[in-house]
N, C-alpha and C positions, 0 to 999 in steps of 0.2 A: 286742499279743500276737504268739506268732510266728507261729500261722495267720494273723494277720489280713496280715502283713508277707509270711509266703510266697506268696499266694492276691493281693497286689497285687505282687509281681516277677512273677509271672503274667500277669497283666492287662500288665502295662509290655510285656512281651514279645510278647504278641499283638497287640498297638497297634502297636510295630515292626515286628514282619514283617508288618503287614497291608498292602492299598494306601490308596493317601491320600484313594482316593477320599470325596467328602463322606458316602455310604452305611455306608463300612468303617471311621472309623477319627476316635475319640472326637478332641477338641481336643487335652488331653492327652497322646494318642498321635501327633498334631502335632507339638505342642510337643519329643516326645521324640527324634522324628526331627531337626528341626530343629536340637536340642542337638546330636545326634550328626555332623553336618556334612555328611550326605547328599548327594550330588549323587541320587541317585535314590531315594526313598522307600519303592515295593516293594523294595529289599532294602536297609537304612541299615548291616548290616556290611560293605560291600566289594561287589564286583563283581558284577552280574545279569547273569548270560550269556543270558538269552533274551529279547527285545523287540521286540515286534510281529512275532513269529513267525519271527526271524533268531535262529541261535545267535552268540554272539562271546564265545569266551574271555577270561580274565583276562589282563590285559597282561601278566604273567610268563610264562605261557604260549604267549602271542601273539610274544615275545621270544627263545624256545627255538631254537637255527639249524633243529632240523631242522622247523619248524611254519611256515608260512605263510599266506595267504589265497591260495587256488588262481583266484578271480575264479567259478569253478563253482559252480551253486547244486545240490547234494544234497538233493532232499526228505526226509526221515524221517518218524517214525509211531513214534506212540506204543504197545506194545505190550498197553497195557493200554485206552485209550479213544479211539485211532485219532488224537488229536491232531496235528495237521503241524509239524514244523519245519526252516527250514530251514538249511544247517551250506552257509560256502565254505572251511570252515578245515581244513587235510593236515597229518597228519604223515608227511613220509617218509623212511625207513631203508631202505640196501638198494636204492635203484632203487623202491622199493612203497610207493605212497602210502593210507593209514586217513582216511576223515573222521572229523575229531572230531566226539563228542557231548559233552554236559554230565553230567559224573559222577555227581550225583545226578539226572538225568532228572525226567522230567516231575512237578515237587511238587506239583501241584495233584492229580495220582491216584495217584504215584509207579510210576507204569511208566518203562520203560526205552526209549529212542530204538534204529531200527535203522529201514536202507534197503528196499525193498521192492526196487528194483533192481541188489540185490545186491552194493553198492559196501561192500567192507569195511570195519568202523566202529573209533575205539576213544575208549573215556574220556577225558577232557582232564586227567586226573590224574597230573602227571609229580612226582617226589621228586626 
């Protein structure tokens, strides 16, 4: 039927973006990552910019002239559940360098990253 069919792409879907850990994430939701060619399991479409508590953009972005790794560790904080993370990645225009954060911010509460030391931030979302 097609509940039964929409209610399991469901399930498939949560199986993927879950972690692999043995607690989170059915065989089958193994198995799906695994089809999918994953080098990293908590995110099997493409790039996880946050890992063990370091941000790192996506190689396209990482590749941008005016984007670099500054070597500088910027703390952030989650705006919503105090979360830490930390960002070594500039953009700069102008002489004025932004730490990147990650576009969509913290998923697990979905707050938003910003510096407590006042170092101005921006999105890693370039067009």
């Amino acid at each position: 039927s097609a509940e039964f069919r929409g209610r399991s792409h469901w399930l498939r879907m949560k199986n993927l973006l879950a972690t692999c850990s043995s607690s989170g994430v059915s065989e089958e939701g193994r198995a799906d990552v695994a089809q999918s060619g994953s080098q990293d399991c908590a995110f099997p479409f493409g790039h996880r910019s946050s890992k063990d508590g370091i941000y790192t953009p996506n190689p396209r972005v990482q590749n941008l002239p005016n984007v670099h790794n500054s070597g500088k560790d910027v703390l952030l904080h989650c705006d919503k559940c105090g979360m830490h993370l930390v960002s070594r990645w500039v953009f700069t225009l102008k002489g004025k360098q932004s730490t990147l954060v990650p576009l969509n911010g913290h998923r697990t509460c979905g707050g938003k990253y910003f510096s407590k030391q006042r170092v101005p931030c921006r999105v890693d979302n370039f067009q």
